[in-house]
Gaussian input, Z-matrix of N, CA and C with variables (Angstrom, degrees):
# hf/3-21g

backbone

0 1
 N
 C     1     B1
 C     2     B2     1     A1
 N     3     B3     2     A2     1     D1
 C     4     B4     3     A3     2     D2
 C     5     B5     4     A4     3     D3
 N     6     B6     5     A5     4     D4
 C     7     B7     6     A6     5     D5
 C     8     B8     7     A7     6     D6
 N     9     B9     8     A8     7     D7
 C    10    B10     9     A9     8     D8
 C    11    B11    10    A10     9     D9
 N    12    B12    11    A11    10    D10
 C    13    B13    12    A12    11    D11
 C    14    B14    13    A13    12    D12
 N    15    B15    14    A14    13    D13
 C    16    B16    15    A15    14    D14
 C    17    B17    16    A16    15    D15
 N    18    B18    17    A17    16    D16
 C    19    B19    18    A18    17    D17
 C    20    B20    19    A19    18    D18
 N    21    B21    20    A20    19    D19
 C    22    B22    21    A21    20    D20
 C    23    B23    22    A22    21    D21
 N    24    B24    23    A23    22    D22
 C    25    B25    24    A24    23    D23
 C    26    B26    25    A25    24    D24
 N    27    B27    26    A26    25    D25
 C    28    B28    27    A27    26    D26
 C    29    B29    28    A28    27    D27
 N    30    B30    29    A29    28    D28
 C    31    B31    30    A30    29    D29
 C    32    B32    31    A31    30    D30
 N    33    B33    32    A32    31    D31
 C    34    B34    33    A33    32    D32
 C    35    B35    34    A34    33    D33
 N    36    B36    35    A35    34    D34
 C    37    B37    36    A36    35    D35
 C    38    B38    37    A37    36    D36
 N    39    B39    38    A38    37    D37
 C    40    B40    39    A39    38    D38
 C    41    B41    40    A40    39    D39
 N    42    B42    41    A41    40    D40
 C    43    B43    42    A42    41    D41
 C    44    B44    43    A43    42    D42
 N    45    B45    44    A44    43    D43
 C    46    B46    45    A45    44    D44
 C    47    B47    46    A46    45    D45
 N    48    B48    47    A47    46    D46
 C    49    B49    48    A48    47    D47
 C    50    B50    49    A49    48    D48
 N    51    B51    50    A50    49    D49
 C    52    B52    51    A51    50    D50
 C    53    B53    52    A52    51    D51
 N    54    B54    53    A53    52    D52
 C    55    B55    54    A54    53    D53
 C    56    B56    55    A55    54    D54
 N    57    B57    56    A56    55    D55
 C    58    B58    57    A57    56    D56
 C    59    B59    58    A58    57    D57
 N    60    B60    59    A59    58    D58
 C    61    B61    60    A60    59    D59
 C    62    B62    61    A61    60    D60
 N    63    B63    62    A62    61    D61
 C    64    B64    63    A63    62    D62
 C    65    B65    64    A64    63    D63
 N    66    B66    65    A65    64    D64
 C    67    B67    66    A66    65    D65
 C    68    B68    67    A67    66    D66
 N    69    B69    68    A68    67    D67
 C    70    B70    69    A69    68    D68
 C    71    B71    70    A70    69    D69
 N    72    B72    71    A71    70    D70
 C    73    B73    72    A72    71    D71
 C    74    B74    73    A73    72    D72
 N    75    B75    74    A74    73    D73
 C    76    B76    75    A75    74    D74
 C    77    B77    76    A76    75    D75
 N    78    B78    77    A77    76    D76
 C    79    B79    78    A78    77    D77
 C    80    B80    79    A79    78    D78
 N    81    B81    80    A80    79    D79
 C    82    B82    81    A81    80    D80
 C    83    B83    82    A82    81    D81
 N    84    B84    83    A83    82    D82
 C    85    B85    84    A84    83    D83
 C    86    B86    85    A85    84    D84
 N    87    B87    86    A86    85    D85
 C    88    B88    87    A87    86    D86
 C    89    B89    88    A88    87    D87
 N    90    B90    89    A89    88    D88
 C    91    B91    90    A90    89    D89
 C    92    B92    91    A91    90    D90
 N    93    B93    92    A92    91    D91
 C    94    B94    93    A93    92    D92
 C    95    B95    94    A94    93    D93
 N    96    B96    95    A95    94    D94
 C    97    B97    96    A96    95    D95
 C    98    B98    97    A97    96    D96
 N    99    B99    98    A98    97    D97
 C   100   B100    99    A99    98    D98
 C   101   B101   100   A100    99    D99
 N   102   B102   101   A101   100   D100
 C   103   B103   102   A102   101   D101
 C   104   B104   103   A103   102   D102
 N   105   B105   104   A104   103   D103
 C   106   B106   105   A105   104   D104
 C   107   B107   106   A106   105   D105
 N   108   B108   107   A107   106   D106
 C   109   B109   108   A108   107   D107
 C   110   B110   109   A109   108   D108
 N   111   B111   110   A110   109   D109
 C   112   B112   111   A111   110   D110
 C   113   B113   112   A112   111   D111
 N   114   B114   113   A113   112   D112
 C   115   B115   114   A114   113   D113
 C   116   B116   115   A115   114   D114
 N   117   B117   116   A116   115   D115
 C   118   B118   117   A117   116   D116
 C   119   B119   118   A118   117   D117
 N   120   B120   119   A119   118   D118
 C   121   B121   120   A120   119   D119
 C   122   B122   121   A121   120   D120
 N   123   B123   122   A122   121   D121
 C   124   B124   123   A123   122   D122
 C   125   B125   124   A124   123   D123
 N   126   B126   125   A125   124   D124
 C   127   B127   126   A126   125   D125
 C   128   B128   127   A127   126   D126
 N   129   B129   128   A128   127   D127
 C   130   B130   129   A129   128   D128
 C   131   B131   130   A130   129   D129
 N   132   B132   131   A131   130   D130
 C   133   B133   132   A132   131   D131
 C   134   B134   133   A133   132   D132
 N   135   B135   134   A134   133   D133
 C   136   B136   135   A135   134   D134
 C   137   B137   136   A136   135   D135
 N   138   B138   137   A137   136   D136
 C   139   B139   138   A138   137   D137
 C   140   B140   139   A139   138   D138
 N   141   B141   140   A140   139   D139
 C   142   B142   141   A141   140   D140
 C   143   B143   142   A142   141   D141
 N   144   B144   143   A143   142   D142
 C   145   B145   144   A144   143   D143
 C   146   B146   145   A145   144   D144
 N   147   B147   146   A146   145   D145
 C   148   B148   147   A147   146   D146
 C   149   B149   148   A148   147   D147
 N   150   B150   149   A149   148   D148
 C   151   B151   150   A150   149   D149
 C   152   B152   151   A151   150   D150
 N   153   B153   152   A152   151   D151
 C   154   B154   153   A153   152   D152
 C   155   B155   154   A154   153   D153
 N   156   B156   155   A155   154   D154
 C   157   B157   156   A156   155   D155
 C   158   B158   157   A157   156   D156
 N   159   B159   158   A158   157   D157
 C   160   B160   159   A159   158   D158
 C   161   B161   160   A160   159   D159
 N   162   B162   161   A161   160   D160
 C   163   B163   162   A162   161   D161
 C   164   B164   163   A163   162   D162
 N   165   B165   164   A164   163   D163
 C   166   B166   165   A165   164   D164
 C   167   B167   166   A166   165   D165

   B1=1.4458
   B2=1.5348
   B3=0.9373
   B4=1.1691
   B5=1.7999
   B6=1.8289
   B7=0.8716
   B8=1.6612
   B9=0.9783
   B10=1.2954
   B11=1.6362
   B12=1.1708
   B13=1.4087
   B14=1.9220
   B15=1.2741
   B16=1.1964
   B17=1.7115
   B18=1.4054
   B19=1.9837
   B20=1.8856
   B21=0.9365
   B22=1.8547
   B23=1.5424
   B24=1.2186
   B25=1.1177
   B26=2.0229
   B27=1.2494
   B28=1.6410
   B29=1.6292
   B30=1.8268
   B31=1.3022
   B32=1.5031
   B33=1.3217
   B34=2.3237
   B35=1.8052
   B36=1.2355
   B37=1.7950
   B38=1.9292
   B39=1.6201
   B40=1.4195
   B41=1.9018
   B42=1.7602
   B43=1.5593
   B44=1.6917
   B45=1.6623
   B46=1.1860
   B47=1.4157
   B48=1.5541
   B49=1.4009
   B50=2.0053
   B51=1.5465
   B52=1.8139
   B53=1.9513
   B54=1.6926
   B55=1.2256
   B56=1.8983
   B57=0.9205
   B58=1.7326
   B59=1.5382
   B60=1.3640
   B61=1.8559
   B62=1.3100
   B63=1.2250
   B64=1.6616
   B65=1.3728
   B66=1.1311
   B67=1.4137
   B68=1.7693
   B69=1.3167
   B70=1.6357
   B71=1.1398
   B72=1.3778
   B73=1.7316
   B74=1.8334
   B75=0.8131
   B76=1.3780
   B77=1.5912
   B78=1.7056
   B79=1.5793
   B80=1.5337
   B81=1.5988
   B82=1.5159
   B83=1.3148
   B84=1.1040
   B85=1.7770
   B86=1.3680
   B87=0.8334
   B88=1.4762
   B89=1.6612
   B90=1.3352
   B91=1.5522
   B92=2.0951
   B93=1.0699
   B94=1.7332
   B95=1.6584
   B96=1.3148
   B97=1.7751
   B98=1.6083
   B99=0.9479
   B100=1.3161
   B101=1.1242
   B102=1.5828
   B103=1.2236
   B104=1.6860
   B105=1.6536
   B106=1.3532
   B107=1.8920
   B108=0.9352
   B109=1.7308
   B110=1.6809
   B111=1.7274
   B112=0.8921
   B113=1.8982
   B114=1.3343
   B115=0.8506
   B116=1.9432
   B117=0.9115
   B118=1.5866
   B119=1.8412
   B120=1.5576
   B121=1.6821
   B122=1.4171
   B123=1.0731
   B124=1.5940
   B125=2.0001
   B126=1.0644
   B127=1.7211
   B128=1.5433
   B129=1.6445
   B130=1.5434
   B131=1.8095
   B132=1.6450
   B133=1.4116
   B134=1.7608
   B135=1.1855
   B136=1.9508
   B137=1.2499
   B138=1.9390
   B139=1.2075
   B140=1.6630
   B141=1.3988
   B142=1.7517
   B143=1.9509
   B144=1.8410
   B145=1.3396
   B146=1.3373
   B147=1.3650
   B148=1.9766
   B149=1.6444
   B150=1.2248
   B151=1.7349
   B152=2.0132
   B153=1.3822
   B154=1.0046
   B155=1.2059
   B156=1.4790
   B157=1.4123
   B158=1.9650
   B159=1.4532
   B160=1.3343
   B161=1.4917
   B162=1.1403
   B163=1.6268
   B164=1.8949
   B165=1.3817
   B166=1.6165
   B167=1.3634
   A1=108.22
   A2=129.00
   A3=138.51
   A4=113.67
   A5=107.12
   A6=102.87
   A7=103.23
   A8=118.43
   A9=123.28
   A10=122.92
   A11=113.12
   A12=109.70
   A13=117.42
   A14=106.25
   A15=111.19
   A16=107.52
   A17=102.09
   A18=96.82
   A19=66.22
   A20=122.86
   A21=116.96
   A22=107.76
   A23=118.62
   A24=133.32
   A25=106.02
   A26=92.20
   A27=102.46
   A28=113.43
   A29=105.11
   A30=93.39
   A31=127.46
   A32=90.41
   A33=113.66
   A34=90.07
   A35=119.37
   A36=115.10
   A37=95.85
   A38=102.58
   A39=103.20
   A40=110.88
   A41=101.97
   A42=94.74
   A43=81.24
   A44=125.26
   A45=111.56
   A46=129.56
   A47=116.55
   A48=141.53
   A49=99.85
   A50=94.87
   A51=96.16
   A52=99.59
   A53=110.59
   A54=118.48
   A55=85.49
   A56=123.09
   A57=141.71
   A58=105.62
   A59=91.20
   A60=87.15
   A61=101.44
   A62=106.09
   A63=112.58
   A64=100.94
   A65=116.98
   A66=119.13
   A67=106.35
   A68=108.30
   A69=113.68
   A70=126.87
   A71=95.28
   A72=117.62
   A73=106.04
   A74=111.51
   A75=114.91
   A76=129.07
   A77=97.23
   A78=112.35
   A79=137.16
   A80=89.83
   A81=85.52
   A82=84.34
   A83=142.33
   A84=98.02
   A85=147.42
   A86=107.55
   A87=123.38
   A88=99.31
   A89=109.50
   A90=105.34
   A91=112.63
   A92=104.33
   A93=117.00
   A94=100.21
   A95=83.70
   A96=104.04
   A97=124.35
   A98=106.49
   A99=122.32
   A100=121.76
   A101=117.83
   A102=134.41
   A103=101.02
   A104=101.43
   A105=108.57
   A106=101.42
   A107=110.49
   A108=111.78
   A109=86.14
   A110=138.18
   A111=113.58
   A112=120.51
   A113=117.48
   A114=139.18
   A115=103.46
   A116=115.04
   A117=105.09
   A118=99.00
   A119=121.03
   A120=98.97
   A121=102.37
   A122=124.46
   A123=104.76
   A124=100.48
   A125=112.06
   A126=91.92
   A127=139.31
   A128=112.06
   A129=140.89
   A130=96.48
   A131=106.16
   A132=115.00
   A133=100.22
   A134=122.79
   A135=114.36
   A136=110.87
   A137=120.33
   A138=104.80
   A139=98.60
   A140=108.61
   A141=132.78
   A142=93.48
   A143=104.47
   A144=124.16
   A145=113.49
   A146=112.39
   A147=114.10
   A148=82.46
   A149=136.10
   A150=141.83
   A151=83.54
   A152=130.12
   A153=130.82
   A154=138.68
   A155=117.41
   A156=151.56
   A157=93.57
   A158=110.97
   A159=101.21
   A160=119.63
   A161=84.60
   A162=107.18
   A163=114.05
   A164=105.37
   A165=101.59
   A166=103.30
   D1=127.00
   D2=175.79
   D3=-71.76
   D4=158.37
   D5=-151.89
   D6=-90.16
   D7=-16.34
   D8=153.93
   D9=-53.45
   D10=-57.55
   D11=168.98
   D12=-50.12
   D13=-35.04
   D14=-170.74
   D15=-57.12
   D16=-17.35
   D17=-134.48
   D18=-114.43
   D19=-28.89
   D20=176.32
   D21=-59.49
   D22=-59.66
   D23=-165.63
   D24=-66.98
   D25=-50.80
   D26=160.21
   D27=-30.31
   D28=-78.72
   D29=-175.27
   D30=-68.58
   D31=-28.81
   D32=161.60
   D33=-27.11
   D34=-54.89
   D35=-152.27
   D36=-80.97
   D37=-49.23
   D38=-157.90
   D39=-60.59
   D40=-12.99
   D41=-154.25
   D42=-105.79
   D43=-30.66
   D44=159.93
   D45=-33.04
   D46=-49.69
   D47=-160.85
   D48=-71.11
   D49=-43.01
   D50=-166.05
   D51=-79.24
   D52=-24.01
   D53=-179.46
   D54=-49.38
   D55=-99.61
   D56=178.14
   D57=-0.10
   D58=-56.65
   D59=-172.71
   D60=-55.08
   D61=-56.86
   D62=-163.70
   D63=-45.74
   D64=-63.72
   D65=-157.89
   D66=-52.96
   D67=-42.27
   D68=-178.90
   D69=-70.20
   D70=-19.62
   D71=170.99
   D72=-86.52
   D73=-27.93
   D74=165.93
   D75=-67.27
   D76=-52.56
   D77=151.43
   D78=-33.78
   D79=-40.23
   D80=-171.19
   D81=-108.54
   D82=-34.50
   D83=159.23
   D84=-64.53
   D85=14.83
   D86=175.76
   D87=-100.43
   D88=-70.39
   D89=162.42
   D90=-18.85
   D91=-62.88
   D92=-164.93
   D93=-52.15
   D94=-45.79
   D95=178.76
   D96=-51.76
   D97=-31.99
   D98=-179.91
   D99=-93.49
   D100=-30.91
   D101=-174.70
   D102=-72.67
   D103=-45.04
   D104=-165.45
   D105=-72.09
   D106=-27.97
   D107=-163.59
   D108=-82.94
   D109=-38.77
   D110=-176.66
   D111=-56.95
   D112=-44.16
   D113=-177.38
   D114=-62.05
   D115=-53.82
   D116=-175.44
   D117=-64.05
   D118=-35.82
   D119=171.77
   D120=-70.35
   D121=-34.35
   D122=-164.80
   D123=-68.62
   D124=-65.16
   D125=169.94
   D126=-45.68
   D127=-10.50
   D128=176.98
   D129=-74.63
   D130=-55.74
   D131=-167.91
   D132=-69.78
   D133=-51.31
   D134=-178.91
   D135=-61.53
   D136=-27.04
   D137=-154.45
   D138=-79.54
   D139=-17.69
   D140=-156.07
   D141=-73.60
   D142=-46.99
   D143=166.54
   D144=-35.83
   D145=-49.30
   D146=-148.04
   D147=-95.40
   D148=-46.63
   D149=-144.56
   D150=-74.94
   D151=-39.90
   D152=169.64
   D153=-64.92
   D154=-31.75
   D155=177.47
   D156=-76.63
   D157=-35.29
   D158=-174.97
   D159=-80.37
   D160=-27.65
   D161=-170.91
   D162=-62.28
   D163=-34.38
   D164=178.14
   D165=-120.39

């Protein structure tokens, strides 16, 4: 194998490898994301509860 091929295939693996992170790192923010937006309606929906509860 030549030494050129070697050093292709090299960075071929390293930029494969950072493709992955990224992507999983992307994943779980999106995950966080969702988690977090569930949570701001659910405090939107009690606060909507109590502003009604005050009201009569």
């Amino acid at each position: 194998m030549k030494r050129e091929d070697k050093a292709f295939l090299c960075c071929f693996i390293i930029v494969l490898i950072l493709a992955i992170l990224r992507a999983q790192t992307y994943c779980d923010y999106m995950e966080q994301q969702e988690e977090t937006n569930r949570i701001v309606k659910e405090l939107q929906e009690r606060s909507t509860e109590v502003d009604h509860t005050d009201i009569r």
